[in-house]
PDB file of N, CA, C and O in Angstrom, chain B, residues numbered from 101:
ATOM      1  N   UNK B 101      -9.629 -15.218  -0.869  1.00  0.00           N
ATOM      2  CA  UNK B 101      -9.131 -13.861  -0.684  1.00  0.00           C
ATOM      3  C   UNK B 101      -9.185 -13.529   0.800  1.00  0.00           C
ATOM      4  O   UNK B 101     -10.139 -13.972   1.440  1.00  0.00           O
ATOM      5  N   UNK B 102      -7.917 -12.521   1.643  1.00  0.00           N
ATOM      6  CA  UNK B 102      -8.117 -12.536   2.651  1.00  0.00           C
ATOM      7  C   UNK B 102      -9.107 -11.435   3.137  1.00  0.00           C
ATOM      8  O   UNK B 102      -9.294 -10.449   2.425  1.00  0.00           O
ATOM      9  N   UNK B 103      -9.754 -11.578   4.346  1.00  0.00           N
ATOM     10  CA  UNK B 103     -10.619 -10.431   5.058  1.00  0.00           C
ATOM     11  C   UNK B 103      -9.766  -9.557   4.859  1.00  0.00           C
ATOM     12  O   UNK B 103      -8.558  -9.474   5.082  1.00  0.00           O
ATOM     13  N   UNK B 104     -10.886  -8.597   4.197  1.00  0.00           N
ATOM     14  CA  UNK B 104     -10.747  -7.074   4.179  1.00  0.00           C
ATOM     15  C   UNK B 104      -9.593  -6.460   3.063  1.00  0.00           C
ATOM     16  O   UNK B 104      -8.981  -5.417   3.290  1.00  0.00           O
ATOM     17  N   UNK B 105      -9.395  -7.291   1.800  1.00  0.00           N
ATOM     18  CA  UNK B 105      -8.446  -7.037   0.726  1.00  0.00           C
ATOM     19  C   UNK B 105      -9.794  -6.952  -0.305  1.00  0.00           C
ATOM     20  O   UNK B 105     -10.698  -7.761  -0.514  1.00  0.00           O
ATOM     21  N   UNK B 106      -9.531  -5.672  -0.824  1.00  0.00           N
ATOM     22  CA  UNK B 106     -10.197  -5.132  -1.729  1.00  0.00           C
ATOM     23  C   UNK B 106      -9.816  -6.032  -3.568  1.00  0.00           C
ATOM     24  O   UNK B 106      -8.673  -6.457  -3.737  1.00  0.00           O
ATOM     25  N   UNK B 107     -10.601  -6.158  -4.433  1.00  0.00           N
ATOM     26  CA  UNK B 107     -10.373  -6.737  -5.707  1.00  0.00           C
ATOM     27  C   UNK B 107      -9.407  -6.273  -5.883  1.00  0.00           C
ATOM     28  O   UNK B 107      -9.219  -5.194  -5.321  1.00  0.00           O
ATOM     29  N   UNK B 108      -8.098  -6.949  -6.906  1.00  0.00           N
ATOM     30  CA  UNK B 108      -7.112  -6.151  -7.073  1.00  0.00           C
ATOM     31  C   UNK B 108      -5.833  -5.514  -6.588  1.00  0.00           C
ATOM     32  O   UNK B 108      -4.871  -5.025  -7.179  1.00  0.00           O
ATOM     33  N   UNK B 109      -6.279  -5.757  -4.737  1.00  0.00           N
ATOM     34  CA  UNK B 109      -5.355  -4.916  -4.097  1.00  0.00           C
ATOM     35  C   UNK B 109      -4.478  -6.153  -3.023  1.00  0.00           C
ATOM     36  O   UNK B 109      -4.876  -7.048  -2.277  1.00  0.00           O
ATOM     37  N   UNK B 110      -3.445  -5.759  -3.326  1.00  0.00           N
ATOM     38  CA  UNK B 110      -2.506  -6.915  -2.860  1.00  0.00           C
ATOM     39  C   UNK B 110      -2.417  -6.638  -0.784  1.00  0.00           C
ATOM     40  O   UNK B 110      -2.305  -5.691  -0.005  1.00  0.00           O
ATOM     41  N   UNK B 111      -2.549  -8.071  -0.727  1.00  0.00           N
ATOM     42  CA  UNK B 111      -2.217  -7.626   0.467  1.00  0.00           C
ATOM     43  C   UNK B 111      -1.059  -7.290   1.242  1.00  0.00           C
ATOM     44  O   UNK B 111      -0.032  -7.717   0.714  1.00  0.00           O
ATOM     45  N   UNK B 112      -0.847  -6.578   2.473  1.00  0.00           N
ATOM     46  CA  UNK B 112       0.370  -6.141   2.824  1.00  0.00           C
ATOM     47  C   UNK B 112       0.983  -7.112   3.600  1.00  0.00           C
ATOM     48  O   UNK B 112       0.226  -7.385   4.531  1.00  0.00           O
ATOM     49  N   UNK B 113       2.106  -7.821   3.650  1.00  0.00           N
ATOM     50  CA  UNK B 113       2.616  -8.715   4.241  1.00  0.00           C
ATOM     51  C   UNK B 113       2.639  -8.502   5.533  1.00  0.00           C
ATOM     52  O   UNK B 113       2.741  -7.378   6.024  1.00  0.00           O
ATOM     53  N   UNK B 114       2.506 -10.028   6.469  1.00  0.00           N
ATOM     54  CA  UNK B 114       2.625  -9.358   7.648  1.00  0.00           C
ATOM     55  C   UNK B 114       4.037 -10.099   8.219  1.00  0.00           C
ATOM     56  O   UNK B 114       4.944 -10.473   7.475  1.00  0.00           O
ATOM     57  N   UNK B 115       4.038 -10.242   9.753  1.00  0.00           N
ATOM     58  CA  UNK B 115       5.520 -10.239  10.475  1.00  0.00           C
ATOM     59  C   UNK B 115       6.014 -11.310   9.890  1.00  0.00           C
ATOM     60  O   UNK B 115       6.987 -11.022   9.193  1.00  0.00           O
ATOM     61  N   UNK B 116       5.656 -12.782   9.889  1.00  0.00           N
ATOM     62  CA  UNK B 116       6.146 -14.038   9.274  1.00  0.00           C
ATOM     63  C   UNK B 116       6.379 -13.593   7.667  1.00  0.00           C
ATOM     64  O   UNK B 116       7.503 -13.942   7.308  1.00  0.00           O
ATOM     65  N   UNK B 117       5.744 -13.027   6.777  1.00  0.00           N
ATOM     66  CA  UNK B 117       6.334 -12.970   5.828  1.00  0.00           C
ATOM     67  C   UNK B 117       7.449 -12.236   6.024  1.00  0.00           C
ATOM     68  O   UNK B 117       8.492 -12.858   5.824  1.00  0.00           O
ATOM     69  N   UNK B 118       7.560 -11.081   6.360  1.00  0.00           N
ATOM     70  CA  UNK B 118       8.949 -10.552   6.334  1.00  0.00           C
ATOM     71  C   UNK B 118       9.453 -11.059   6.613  1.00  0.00           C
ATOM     72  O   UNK B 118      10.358 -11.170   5.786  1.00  0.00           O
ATOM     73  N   UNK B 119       9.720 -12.051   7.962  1.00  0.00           N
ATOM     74  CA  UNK B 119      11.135 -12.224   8.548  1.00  0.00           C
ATOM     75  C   UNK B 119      11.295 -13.616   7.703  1.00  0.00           C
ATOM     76  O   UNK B 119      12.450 -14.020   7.832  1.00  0.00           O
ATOM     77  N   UNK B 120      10.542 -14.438   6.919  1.00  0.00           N
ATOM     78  CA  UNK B 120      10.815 -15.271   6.077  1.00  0.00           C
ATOM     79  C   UNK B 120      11.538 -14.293   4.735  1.00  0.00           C
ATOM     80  O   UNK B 120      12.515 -14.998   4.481  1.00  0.00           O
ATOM     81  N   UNK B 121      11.596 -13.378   3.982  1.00  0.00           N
ATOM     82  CA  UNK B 121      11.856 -12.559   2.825  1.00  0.00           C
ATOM     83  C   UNK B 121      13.449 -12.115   3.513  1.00  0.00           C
ATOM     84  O   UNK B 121      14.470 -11.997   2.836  1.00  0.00           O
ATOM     85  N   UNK B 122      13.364 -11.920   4.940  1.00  0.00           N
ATOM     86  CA  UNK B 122      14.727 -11.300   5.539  1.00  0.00           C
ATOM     87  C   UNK B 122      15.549 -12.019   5.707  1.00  0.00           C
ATOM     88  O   UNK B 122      16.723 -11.691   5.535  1.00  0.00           O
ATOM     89  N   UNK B 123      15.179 -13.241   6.101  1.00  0.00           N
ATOM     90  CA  UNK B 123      16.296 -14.686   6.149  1.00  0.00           C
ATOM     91  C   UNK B 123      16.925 -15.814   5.137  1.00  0.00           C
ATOM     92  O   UNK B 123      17.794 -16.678   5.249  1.00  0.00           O
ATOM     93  N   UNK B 124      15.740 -15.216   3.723  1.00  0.00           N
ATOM     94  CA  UNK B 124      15.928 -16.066   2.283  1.00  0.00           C
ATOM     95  C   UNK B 124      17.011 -15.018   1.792  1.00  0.00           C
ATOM     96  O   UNK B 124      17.965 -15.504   1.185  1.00  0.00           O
ATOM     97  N   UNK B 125      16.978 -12.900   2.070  1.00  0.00           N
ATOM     98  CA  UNK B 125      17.947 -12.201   1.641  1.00  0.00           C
ATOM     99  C   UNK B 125      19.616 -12.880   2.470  1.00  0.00           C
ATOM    100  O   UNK B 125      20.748 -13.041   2.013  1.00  0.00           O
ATOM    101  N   UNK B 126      19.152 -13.064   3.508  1.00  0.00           N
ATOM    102  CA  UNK B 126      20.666 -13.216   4.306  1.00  0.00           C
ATOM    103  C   UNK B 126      21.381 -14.510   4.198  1.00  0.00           C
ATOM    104  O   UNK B 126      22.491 -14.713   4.689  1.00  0.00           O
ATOM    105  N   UNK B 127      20.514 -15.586   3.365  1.00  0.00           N
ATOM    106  CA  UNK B 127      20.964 -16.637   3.084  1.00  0.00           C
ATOM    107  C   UNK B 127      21.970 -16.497   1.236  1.00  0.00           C
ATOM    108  O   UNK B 127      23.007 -16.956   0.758  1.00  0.00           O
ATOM    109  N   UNK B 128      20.920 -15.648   0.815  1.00  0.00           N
ATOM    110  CA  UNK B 128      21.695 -15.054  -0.525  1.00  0.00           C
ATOM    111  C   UNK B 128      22.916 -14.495  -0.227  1.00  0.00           C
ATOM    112  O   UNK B 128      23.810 -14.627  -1.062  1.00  0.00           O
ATOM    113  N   UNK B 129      23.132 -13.906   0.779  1.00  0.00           N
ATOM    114  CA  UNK B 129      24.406 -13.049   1.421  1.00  0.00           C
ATOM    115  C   UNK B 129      24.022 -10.998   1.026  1.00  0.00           C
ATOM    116  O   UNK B 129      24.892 -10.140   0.880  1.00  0.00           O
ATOM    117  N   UNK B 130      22.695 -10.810   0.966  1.00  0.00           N
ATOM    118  CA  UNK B 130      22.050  -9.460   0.754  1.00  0.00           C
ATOM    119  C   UNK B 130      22.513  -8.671   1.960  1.00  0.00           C
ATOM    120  O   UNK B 130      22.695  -9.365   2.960  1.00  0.00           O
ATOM    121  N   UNK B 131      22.708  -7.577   2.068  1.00  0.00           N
ATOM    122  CA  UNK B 131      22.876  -6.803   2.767  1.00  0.00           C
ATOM    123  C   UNK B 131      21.292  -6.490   4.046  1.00  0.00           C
ATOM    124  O   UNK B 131      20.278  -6.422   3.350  1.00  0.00           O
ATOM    125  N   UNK B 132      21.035  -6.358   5.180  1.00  0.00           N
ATOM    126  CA  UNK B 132      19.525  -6.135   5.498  1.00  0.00           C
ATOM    127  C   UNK B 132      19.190  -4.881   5.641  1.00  0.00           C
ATOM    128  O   UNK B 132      18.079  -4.393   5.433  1.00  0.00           O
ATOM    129  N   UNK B 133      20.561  -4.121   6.150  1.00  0.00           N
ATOM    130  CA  UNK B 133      20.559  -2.923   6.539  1.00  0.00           C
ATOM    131  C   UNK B 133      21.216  -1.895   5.527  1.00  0.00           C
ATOM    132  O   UNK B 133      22.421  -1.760   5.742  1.00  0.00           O
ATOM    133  N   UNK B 134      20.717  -1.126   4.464  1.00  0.00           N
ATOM    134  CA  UNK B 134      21.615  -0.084   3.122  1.00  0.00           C
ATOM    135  C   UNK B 134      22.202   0.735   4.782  1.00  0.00           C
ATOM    136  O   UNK B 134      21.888   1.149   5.898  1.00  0.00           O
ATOM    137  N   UNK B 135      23.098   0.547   3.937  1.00  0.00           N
ATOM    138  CA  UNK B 135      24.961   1.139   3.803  1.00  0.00           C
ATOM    139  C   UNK B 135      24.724   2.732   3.459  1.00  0.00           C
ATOM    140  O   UNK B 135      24.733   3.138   2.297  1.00  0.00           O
ATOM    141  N   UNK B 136      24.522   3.551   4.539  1.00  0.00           N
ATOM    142  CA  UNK B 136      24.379   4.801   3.527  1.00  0.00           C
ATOM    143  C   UNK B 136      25.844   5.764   3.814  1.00  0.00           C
ATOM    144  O   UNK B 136      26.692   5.359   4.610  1.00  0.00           O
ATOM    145  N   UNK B 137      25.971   6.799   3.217  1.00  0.00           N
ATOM    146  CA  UNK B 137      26.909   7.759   3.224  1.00  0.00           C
ATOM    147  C   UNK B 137      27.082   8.333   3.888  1.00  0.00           C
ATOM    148  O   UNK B 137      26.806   9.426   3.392  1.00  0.00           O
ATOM    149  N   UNK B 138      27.651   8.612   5.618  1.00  0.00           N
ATOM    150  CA  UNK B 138      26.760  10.001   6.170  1.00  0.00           C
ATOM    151  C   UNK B 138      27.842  10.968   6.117  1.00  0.00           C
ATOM    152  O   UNK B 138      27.551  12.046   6.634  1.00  0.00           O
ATOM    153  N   UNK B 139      29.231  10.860   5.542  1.00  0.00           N
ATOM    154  CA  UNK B 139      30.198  12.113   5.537  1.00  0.00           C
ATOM    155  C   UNK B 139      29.757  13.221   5.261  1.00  0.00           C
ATOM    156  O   UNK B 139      30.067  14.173   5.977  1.00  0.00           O
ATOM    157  N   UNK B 140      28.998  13.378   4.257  1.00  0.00           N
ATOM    158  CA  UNK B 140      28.093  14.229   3.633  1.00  0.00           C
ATOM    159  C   UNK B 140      26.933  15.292   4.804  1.00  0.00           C
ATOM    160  O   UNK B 140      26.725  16.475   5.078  1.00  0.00           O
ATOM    161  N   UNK B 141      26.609  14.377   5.053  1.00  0.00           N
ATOM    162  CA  UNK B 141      25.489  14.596   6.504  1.00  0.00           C
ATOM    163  C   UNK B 141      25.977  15.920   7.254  1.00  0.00           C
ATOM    164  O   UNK B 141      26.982  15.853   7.961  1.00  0.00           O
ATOM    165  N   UNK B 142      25.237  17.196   7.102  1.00  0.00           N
ATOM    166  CA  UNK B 142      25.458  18.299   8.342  1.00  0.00           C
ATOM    167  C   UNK B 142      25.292  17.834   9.705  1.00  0.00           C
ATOM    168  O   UNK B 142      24.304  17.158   9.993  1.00  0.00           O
ATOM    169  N   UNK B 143      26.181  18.138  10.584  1.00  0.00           N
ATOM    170  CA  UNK B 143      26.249  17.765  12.059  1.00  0.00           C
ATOM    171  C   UNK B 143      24.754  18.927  12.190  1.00  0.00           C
ATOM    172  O   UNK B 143      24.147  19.601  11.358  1.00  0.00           O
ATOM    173  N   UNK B 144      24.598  18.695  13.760  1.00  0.00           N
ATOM    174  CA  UNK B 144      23.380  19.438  14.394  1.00  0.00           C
ATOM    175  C   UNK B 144      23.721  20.953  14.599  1.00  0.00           C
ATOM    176  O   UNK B 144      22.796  21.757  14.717  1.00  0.00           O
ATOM    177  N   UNK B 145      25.319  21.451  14.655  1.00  0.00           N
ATOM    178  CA  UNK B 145      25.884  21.987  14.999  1.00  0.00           C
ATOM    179  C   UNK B 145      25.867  23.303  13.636  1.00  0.00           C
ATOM    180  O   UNK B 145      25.621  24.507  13.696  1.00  0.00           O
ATOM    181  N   UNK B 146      26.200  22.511  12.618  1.00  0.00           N
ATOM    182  CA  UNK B 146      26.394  23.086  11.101  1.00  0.00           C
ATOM    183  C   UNK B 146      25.482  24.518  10.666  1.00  0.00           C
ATOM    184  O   UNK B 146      24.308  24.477  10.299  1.00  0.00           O
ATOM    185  N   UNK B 147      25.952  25.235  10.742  1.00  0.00           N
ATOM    186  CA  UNK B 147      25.341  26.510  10.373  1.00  0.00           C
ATOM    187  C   UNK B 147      24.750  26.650   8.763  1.00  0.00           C
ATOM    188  O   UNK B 147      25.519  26.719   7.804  1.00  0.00           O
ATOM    189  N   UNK B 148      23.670  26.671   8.667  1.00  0.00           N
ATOM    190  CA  UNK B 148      23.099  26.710   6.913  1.00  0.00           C
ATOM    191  C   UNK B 148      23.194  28.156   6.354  1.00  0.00           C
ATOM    192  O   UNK B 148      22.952  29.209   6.945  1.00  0.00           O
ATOM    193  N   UNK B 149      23.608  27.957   5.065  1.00  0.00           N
ATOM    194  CA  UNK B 149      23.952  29.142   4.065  1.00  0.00           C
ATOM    195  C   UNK B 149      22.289  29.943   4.142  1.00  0.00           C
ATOM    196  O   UNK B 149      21.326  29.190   4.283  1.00  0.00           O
ATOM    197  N   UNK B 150      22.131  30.917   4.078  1.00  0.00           N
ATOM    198  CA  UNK B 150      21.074  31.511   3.880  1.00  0.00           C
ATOM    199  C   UNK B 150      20.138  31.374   2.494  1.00  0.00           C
ATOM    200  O   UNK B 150      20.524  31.283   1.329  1.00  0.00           O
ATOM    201  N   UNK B 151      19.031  31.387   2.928  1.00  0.00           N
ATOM    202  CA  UNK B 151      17.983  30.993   1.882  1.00  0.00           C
ATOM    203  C   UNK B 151      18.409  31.670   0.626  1.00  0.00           C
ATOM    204  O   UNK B 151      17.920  30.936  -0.232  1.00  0.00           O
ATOM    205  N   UNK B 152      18.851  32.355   0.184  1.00  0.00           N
ATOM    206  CA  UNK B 152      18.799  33.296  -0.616  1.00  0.00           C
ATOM    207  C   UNK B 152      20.333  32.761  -1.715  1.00  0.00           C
ATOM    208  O   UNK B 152      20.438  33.001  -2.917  1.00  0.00           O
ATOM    209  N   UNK B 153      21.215  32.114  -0.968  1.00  0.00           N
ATOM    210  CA  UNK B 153      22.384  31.465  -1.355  1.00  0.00           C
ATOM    211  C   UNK B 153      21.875  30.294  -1.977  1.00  0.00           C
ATOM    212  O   UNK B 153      22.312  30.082  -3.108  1.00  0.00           O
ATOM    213  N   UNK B 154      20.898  29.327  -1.424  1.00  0.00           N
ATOM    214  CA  UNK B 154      20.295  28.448  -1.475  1.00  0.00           C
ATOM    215  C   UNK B 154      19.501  28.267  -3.032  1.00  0.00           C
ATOM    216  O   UNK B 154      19.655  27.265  -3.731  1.00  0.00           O
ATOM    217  N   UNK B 155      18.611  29.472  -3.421  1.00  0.00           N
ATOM    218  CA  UNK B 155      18.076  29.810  -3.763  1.00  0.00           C
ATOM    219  C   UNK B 155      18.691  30.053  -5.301  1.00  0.00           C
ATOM    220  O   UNK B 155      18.110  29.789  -6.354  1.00  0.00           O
ATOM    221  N   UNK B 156      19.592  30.440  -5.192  1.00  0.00           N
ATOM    222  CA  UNK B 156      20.935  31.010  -6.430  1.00  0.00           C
ATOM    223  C   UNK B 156      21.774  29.411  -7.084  1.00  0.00           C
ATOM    224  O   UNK B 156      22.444  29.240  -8.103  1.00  0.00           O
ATOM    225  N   UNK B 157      21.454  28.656  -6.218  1.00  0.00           N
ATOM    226  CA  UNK B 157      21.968  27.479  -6.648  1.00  0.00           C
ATOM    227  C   UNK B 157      21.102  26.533  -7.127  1.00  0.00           C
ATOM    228  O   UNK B 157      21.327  25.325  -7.196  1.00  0.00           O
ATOM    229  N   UNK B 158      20.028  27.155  -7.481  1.00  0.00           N
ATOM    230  CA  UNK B 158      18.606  25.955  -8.507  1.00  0.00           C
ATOM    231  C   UNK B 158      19.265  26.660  -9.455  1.00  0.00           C
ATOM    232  O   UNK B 158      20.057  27.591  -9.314  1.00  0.00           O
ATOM    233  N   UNK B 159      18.923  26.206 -10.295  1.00  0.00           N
ATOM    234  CA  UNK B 159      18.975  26.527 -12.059  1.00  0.00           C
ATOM    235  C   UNK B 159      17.391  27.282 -12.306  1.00  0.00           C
ATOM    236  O   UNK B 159      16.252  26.985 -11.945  1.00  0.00           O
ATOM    237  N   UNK B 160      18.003  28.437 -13.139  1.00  0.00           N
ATOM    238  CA  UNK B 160      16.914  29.598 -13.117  1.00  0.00           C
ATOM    239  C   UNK B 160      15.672  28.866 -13.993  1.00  0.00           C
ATOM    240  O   UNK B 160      14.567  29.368 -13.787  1.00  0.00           O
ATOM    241  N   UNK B 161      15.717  27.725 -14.958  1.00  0.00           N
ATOM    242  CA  UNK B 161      14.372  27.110 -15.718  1.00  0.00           C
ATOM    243  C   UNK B 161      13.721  26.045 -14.754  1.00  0.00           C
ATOM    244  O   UNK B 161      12.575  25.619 -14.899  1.00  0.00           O
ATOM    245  N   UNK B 162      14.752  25.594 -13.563  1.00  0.00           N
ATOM    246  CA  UNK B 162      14.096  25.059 -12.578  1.00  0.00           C
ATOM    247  C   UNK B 162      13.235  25.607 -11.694  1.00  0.00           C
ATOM    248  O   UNK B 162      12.116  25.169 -11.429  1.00  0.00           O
ATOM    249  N   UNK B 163      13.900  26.833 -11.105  1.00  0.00           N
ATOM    250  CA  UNK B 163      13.077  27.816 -10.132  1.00  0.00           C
ATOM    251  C   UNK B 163      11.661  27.925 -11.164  1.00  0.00           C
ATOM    252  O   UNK B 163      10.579  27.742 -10.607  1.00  0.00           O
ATOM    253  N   UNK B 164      11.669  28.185 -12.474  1.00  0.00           N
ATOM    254  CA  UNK B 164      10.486  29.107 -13.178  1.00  0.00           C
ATOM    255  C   UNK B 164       9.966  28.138 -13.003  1.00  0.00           C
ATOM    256  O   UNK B 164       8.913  28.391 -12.417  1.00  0.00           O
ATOM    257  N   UNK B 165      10.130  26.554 -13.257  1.00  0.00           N
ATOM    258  CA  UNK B 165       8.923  25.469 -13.287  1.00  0.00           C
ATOM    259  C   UNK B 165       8.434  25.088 -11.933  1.00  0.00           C
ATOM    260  O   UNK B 165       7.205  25.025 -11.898  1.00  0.00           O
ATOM    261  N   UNK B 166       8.877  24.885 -11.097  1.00  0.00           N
ATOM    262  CA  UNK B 166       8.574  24.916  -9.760  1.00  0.00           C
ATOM    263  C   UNK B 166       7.756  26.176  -9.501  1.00  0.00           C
ATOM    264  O   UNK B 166       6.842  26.117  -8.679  1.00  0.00           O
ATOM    265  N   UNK B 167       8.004  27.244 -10.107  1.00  0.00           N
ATOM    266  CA  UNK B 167       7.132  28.629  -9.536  1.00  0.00           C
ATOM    267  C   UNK B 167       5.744  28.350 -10.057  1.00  0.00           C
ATOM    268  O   UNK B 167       4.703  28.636  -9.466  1.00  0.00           O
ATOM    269  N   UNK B 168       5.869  27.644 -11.461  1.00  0.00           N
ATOM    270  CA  UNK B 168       4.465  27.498 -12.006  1.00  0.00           C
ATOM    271  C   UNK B 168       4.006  26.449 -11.638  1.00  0.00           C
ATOM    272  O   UNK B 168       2.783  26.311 -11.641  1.00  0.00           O
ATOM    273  N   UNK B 169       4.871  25.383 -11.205  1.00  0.00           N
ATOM    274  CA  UNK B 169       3.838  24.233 -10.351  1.00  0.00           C
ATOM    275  C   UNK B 169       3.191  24.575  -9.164  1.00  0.00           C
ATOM    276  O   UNK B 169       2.013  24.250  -9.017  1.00  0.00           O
ATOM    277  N   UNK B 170       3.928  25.321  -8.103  1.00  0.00           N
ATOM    278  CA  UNK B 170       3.350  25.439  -7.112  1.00  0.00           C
ATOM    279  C   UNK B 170       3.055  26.607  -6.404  1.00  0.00           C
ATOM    280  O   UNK B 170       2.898  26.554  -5.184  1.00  0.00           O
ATOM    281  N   UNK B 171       2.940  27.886  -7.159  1.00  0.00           N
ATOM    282  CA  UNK B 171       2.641  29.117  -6.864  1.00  0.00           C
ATOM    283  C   UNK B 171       1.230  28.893  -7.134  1.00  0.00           C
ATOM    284  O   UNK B 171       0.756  28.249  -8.070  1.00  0.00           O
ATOM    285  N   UNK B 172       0.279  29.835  -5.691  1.00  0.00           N
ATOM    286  CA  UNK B 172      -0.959  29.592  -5.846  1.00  0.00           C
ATOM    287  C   UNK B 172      -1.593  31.065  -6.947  1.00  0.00           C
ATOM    288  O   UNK B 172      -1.214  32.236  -6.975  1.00  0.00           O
ATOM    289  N   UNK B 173      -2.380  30.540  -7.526  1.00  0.00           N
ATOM    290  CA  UNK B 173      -2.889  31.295  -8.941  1.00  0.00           C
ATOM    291  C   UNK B 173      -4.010  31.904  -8.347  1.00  0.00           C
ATOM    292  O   UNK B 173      -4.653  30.931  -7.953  1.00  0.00           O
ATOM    293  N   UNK B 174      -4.866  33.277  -7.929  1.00  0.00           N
ATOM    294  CA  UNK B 174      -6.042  33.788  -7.731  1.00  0.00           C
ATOM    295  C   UNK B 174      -6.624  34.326  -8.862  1.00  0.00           C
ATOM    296  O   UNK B 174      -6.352  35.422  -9.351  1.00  0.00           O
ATOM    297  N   UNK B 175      -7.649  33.311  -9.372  1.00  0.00           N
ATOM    298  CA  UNK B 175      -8.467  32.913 -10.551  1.00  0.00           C
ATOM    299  C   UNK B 175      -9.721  34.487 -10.161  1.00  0.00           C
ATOM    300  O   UNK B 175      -9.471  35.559 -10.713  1.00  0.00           O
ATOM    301  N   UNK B 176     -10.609  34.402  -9.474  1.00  0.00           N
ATOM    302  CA  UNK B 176     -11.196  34.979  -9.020  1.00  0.00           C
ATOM    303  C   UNK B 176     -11.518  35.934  -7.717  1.00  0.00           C
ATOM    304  O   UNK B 176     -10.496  36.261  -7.113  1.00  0.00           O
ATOM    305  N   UNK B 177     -12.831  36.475  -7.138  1.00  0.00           N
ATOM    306  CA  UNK B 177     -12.771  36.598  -6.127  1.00  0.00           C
ATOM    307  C   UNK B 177     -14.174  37.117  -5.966  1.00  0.00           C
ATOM    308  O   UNK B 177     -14.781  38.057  -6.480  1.00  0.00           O
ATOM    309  N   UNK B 178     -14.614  35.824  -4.730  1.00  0.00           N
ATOM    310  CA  UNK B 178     -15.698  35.877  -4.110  1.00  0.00           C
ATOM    311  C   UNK B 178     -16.629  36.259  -3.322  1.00  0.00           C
ATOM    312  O   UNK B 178     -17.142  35.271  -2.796  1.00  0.00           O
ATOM    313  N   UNK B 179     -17.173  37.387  -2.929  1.00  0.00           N
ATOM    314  CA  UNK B 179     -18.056  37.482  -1.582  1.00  0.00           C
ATOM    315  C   UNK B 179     -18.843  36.772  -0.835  1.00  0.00           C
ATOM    316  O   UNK B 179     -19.946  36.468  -1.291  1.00  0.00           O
ATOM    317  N   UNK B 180     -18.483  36.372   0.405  1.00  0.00           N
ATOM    318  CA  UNK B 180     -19.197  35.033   1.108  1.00  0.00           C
ATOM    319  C   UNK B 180     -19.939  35.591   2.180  1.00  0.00           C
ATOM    320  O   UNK B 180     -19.326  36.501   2.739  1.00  0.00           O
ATOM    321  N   UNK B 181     -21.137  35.325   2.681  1.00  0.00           N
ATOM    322  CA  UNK B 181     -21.848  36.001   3.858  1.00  0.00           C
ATOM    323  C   UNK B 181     -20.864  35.756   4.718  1.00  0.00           C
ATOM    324  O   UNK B 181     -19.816  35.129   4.565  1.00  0.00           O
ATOM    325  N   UNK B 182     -21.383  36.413   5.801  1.00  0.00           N
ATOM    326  CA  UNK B 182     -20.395  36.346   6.750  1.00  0.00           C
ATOM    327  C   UNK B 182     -20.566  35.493   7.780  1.00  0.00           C
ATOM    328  O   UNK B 182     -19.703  35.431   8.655  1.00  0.00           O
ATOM    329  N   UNK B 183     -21.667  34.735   7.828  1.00  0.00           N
ATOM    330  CA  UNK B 183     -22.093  33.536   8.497  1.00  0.00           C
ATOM    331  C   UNK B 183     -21.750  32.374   7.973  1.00  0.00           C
ATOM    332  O   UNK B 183     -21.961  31.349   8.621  1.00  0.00           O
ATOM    333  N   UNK B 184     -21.042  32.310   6.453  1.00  0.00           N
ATOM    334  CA  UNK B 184     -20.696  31.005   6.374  1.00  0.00           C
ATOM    335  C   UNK B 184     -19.786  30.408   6.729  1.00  0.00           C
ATOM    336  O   UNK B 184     -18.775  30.990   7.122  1.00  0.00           O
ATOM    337  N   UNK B 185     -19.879  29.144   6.693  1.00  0.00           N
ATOM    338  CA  UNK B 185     -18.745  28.127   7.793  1.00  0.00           C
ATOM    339  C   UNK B 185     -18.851  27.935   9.331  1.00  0.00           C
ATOM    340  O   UNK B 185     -18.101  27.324  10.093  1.00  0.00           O
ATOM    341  N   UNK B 186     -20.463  28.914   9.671  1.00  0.00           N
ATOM    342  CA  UNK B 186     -19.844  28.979  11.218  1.00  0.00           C
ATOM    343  C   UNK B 186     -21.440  27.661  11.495  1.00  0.00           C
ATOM    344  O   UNK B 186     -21.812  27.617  12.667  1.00  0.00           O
ATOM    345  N   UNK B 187     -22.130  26.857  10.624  1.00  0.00           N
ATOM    346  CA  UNK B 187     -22.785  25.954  10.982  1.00  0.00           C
ATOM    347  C   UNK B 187     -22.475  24.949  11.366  1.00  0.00           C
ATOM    348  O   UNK B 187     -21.277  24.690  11.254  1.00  0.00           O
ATOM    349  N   UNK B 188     -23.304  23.991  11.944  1.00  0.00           N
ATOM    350  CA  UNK B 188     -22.616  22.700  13.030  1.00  0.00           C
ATOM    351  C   UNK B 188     -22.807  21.931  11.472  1.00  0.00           C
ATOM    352  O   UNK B 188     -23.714  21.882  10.641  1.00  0.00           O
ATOM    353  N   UNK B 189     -20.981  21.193  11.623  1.00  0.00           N
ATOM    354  CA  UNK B 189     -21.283  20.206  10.516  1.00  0.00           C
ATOM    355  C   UNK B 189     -22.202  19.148  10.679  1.00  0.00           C
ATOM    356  O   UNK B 189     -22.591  18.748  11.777  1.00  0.00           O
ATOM    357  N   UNK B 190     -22.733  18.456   9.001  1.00  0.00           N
ATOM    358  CA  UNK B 190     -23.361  17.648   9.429  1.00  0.00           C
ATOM    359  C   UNK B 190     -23.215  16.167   9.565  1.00  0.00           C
ATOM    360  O   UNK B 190     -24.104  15.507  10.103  1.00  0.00           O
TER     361      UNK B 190
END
């Protein structure tokens, strides 16, 4: 097993493996570099619709599940001296 690979945990390839994995793809005739779309792509220039337009275009059972995943919930509420947090960590 190599230094410093935990039970279980694969190790991460290093430069010779890749460029061996990159030259067995290009011998297959694989592409190395994805081909992406960029017509689509806003220039730097492109003015964005306002949040609120944005906003109107989720689907309203999407917005509600997203609100309940990640809206923060205040369960309680605590009184803390007012000295806490200000000790040297240890």
């Amino acid at each position: 097993m190599p230094a410093g690979a935990e039970d279980g945990e694969a190790e991460w390839p290093d430069d010779a493996d890749e460029s061996a994995f990159l030259s067995d793809a290009a011998a297959r005739g694989e592409s190395q570099v994805p081909v992406g779309d960029r017509s689509g792509a806003p220039t730097l220039d492109a003015r964005l619709p306002p949040l609120d337009e944005l906003v109107k275009r989720v689907p309203a059972d999407v917005r509600r599940v997203l609100d309940e995943l990640f809206r923060a919930k205040f369960t309680r509420v605590r009184k803390y001296a007012a000295t806490a947090g200000t000790e040297a960590p240890p």
